[in-house]
C-alpha positions as CSV (number, residue, x, y, z in Angstrom):
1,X,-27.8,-3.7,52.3
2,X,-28.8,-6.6,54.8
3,X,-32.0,-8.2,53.6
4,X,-34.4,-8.9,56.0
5,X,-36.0,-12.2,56.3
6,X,-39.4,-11.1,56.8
7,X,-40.6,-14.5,57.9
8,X,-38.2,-15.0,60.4
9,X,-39.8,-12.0,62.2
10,X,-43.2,-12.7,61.7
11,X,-42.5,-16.1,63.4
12,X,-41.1,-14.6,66.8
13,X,-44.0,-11.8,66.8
14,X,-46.4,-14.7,66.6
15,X,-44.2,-16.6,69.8
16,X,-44.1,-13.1,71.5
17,X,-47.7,-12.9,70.9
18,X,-48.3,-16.4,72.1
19,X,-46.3,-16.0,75.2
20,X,-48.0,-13.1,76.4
21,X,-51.5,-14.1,75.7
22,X,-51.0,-17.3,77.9
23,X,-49.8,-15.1,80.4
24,X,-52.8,-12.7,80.5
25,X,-54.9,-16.4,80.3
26,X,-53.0,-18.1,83.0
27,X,-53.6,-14.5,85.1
28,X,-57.2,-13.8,84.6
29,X,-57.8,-17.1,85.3
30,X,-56.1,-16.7,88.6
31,X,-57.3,-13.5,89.6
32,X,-60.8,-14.0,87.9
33,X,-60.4,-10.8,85.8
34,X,-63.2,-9.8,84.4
35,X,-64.9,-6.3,82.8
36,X,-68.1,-7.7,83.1
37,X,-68.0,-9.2,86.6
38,X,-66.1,-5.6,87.9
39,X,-69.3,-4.2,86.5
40,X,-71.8,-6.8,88.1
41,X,-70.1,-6.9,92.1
42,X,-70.2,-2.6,92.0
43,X,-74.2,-2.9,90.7
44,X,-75.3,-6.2,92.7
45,X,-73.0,-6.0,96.1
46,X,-71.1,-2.0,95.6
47,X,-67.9,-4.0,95.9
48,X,-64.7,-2.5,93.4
49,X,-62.3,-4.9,94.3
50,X,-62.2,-6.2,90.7
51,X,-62.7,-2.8,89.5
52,X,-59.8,-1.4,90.7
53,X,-58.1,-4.2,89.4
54,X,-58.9,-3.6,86.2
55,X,-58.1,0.1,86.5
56,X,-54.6,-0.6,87.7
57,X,-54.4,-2.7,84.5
58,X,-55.4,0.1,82.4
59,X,-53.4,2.8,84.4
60,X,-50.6,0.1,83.8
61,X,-50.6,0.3,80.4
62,X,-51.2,4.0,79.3
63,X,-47.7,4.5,81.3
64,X,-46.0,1.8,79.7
65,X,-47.3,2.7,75.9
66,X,-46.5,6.6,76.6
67,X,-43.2,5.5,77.7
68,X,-42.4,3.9,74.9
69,X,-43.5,6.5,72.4
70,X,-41.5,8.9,74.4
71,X,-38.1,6.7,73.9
72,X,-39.4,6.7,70.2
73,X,-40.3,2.8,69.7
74,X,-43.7,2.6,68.9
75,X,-45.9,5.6,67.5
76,X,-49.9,5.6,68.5
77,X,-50.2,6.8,64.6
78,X,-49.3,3.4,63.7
79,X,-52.2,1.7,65.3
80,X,-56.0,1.4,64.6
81,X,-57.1,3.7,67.0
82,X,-55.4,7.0,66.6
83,X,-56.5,7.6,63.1
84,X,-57.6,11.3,62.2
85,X,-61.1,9.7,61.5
86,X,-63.0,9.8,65.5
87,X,-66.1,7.6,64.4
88,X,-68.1,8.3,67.6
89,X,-71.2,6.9,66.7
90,X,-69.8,3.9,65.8
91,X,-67.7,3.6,69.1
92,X,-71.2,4.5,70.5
93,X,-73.6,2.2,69.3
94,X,-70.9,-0.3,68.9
95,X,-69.8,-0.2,72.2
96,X,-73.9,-0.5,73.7
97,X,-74.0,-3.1,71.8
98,X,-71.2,-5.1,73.4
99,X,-71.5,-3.9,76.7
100,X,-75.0,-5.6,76.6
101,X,-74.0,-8.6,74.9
102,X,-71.1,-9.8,77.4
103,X,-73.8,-9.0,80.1
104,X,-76.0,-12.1,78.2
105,X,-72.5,-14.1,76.9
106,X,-70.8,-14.1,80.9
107,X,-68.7,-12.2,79.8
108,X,-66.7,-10.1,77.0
109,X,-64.4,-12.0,74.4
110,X,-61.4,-12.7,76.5
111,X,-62.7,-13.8,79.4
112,X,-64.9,-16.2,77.2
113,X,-61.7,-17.2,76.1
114,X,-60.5,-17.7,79.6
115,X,-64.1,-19.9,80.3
116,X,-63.0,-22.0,76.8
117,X,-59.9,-23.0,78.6
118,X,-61.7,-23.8,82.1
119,X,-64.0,-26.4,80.1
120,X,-67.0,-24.2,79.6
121,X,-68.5,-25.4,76.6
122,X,-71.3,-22.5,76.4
123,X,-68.1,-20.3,75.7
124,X,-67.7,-22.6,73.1
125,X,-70.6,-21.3,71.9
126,X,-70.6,-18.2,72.6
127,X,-66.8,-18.2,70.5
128,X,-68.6,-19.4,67.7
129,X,-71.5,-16.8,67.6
130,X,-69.4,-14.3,67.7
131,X,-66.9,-15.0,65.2
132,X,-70.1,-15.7,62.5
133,X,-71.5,-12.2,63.6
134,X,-68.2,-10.5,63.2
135,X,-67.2,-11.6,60.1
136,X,-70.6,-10.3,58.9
137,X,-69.8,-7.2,60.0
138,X,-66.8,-7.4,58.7
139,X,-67.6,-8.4,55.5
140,X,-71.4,-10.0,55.8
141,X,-74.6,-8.2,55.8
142,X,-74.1,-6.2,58.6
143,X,-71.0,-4.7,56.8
144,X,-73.0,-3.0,54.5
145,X,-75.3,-1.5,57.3
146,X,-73.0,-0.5,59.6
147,X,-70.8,1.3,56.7
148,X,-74.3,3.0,55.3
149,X,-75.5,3.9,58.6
150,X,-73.2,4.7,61.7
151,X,-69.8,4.1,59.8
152,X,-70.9,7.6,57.5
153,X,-71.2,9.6,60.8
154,X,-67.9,10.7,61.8
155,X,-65.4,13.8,62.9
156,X,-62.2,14.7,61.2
157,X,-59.2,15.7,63.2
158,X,-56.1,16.4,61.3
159,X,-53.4,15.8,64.0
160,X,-55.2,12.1,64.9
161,X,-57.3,11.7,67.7
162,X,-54.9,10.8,70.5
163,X,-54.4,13.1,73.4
164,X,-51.0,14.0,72.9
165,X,-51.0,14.0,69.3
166,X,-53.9,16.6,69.5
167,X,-52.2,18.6,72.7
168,X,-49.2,18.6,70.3
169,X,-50.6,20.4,67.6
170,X,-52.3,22.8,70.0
171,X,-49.1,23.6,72.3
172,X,-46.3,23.5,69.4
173,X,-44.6,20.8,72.3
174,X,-43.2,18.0,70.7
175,X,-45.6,14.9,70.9
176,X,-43.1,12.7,72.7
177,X,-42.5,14.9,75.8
178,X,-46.7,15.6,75.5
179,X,-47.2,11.5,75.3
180,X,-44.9,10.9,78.7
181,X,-46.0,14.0,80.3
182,X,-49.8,12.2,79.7
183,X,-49.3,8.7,79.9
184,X,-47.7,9.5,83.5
185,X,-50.6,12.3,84.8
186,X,-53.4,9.8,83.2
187,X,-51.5,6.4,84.0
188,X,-50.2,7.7,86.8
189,X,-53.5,9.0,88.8
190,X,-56.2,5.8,87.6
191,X,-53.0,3.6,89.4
192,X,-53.3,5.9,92.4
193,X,-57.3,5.4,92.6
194,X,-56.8,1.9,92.2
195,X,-54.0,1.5,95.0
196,X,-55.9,3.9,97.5
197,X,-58.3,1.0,98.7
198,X,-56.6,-2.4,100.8
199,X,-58.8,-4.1,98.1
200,X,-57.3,-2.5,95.0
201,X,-53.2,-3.8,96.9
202,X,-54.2,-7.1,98.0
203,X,-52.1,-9.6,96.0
204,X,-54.8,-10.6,93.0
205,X,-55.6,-7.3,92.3
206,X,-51.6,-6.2,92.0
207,X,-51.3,-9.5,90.1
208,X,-54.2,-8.9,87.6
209,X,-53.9,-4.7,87.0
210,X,-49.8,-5.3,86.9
211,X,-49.5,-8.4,85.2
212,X,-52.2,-7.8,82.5
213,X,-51.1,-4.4,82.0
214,X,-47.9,-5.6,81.3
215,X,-49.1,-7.4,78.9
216,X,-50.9,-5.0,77.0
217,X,-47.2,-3.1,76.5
218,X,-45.4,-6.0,75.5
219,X,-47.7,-7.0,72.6
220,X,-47.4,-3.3,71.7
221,X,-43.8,-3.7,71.9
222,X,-43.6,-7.1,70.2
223,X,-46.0,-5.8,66.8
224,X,-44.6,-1.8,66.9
225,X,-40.8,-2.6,67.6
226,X,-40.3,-6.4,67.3
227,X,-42.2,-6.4,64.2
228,X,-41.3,-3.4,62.3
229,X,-39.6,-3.7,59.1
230,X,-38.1,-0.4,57.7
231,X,-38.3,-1.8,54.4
232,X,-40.2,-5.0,53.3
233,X,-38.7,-7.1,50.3
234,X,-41.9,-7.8,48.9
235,X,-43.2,-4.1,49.0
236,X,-39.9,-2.1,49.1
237,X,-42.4,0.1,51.8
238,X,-42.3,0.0,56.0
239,X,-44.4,-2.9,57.4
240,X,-45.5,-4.5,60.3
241,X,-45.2,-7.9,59.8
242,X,-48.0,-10.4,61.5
243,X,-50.8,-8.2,62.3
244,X,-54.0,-9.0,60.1
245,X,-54.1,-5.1,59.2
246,X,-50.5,-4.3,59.0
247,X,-50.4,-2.0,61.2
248,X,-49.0,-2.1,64.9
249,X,-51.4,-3.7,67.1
250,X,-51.9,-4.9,70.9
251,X,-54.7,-7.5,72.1
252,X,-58.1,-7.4,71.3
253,X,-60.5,-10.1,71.0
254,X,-63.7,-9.4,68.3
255,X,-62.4,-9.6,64.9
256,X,-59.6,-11.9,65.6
257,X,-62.0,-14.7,66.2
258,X,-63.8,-13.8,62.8
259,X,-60.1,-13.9,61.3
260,X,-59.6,-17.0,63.2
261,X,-62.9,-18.8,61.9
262,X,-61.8,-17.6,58.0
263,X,-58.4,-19.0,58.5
264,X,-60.0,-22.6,59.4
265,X,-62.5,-22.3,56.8
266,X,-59.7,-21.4,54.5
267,X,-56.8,-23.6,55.2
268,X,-55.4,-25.2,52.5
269,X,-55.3,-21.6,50.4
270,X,-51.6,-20.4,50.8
271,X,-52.1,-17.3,51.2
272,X,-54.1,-17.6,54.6
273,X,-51.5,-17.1,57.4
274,X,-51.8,-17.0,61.3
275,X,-52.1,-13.4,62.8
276,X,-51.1,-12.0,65.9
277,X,-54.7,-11.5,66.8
278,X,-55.4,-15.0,66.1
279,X,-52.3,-16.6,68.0
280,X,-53.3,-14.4,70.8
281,X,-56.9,-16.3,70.9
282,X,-54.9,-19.6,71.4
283,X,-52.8,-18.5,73.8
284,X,-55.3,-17.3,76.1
285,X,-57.1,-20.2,76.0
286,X,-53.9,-22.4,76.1
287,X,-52.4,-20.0,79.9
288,X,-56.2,-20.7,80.9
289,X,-56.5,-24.0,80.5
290,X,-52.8,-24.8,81.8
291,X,-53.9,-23.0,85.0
292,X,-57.1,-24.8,85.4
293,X,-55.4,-28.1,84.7
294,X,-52.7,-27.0,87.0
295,X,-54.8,-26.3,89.9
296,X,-57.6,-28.7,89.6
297,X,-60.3,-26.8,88.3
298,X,-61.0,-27.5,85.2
299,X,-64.4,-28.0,84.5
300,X,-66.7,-29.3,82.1
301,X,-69.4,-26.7,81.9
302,X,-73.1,-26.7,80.2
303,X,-76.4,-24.7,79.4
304,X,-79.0,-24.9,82.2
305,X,-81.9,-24.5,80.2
306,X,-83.1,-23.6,76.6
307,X,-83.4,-19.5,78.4
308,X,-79.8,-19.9,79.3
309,X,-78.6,-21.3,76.0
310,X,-80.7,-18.4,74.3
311,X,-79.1,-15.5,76.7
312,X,-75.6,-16.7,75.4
313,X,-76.6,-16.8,72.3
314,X,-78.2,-13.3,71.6
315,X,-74.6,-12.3,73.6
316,X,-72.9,-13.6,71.3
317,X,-74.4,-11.6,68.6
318,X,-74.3,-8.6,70.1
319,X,-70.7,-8.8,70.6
320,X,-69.6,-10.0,67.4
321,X,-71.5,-7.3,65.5
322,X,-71.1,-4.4,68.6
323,X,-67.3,-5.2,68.7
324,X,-66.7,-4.7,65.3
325,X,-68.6,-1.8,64.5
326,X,-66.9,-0.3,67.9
327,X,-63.6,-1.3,66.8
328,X,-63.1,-3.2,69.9
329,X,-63.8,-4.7,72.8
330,X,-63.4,-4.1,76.6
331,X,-59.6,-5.3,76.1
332,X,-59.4,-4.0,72.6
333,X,-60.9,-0.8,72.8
334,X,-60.9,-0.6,77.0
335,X,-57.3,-0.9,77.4
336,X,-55.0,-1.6,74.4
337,X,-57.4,1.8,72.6
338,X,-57.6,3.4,76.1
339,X,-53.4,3.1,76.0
340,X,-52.9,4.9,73.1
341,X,-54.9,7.7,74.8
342,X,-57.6,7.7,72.0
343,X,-60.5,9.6,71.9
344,X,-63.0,7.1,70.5
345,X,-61.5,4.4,73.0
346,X,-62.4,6.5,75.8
347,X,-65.9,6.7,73.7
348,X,-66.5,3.1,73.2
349,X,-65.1,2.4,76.8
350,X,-67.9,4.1,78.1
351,X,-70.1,3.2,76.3
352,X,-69.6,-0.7,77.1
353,X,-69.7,0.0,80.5
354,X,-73.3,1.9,80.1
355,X,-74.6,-1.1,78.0
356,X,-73.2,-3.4,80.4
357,X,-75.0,-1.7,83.2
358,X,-78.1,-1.5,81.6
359,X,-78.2,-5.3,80.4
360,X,-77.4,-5.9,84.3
361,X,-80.8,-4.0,85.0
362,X,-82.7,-6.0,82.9
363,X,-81.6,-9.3,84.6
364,X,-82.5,-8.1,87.7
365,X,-85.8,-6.3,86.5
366,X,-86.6,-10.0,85.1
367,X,-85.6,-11.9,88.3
368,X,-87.9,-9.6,90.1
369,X,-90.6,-10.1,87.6
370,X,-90.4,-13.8,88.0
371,X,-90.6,-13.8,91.6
């Protein structure tokens, strides 16, 4: 029996990882991809240009993960998000929570990422808030809150909450002909919506929703099938190897940057290794800044004022602790979750965009005020 050398595989998920993150960095700096801002120009201008780009992104990848659990290479059981445990309340207040706070921050956890690499030092910031607040919810104060309080509401479904696995169960069909028949219909129509408008084909938006959906799948790809070990030395049990909870994973950008700010704090302890979640940090910063430094515009960036350092600030908060208690963000939850056809994605998805749209209220209802 051929022994496999674990570390060797962990070392090209981490490159895969790396790769691809730069790409998404390099892209969304490019395109200026944004949840937040696609938000922002339909609520101050009506304009869906960057909305559709981020549809086609998602469209994007719930065709290329149901694809792939149709050819039997990855499994949406295998992730965080398709557990039988639907914590809606948590993907509820969670996601409010973070939809408000990127409002506040400029923006959710990868494009502050993105901002990090352009030279803005309030994403510096803003990084840095958020990773405190996350690992507090994590494993902080707010941990034991948000386990006592929205963590204890929850609903049980047996067959996991994913679309097909539930449609499955329901139909007697097996789940990979259900996941490709879905991923296709679903994929398939949000990239028609998207493609319907000039603005939604025009070459930024096909960049962004194809590229970065792309993207999405090949992490999949690189921790589900790259990274899966049928049999781990160390545990004589099925593994996947460089993820920070052993399971398959895809970007996200919340509780990497807690596990990020533990592995600094803890570097000389052995036992503290790079994750794919972490690597994928640096490499969106290291495509952004290579872009910006590429094109010439890079930029040193500051606060304004002591309200404008305060705004970024209570963002960051709200992120940190809304991410983790949602189990995501707009890229974790929004489109790697959304992927996997997951009910409480689809829950927490909305539910950033609600809090997104009401912290965007507020700004304007104080504007107004101060005039």
């Amino acid at each position: 029996m051929q022994v496999i050398d674990v570390d060797a595989v962990a070392r090209q998920v981490l490159w895969a990882a790396f790769v691809l993150s730069a790409a998404f960095g390099a892209i969304a700096q490019r395109t200026h991809f944004c949840t937040m801002g696609a938000v922002a120009d339909i609520v101050s201008m009506g304009d869906w240009t960057r909305m559709r780009q981020w549809a086609l992104a998602i469209g994007v990848s719930i065709i290329g993960f149901n694809a792939m659990v149709a050819f039997g290479w990855v499994s949406a059981a295998d992730s965080l998000y398709a557990s039988a445990r639907l914590n809606w309340l948590s993907s509820l207040v969670g996601g409010l929570m973070f939809g408000f706070g990127m409002v506040l921050a400029s923006g959710c956890g990868s494009k502050t990422l993105v901002r990090i690499g352009a030279g803005s030092l309030k994403s510096l910031v803003v990084f840095i808030v958020l990773a405190i607040a996350a690992f507090a919810t994590l494993k902080g104060i707010t941990a034991v809150l948000r386990v006592a309080t929205v963590d204890s509401v929850f609903v049980t479904l047996p067959p996991g909450q994913d679309l097909p696995s539930l449609v499955a169960a329901v139909t007697g069909a097996g789940k990979q002909t259900v996941a490709l028949v879905l991923g296709l219909l679903l994929g398939g129509a949000v990239v028609a919506w998207a493609l319907t408008s000039a603005t939604g084909r025009s070459t930024d938006s096909l960049l962004a929703g194809f590229g970065i959906g792309a993207v999405i799948v090949g992490v999949w790809w690189a921790s589900g099938q790259l990274g899966f070990v049928e049999e781990d030395p160390n545990t004589l049990e099925e593994a996947f190897v460089a993820t920070y909870s052993r399971r398959m994973e895809s970007l996200s950008f919340v509780a990497p940057f807690a596990h990020a700010l533990e592995w600094l704090i803890y570097f000389s302890d052995a036992g503290r290794r790079l994750t794919l979640g972490m690597v994928s940090a640096i490499g969106v910063i290291a495509g952004s800044a290579a872009h910006a430094l590429a094109t010439r515009t890079f930029r040193w960036e500051g606060f304004r004022n002591a309200a404008d350092t305060a705004s970024h600030i209570v963002g960051g908060l709200l992120m940190g602790v809304g991410g983790v208690t949602a189990l995501g963000c707009t890229i974790g939850q929004g489109m790697s979750g959304v992927s996997t056809l997951a009910l409480g994605s689809f829950v927490a998805l909305g539910a950033i965009m609600t809090g997104a749209v009401l912290a965007l209220r507020y700004q304007m209802w104080r504007l107004e005020r101060l005039a």
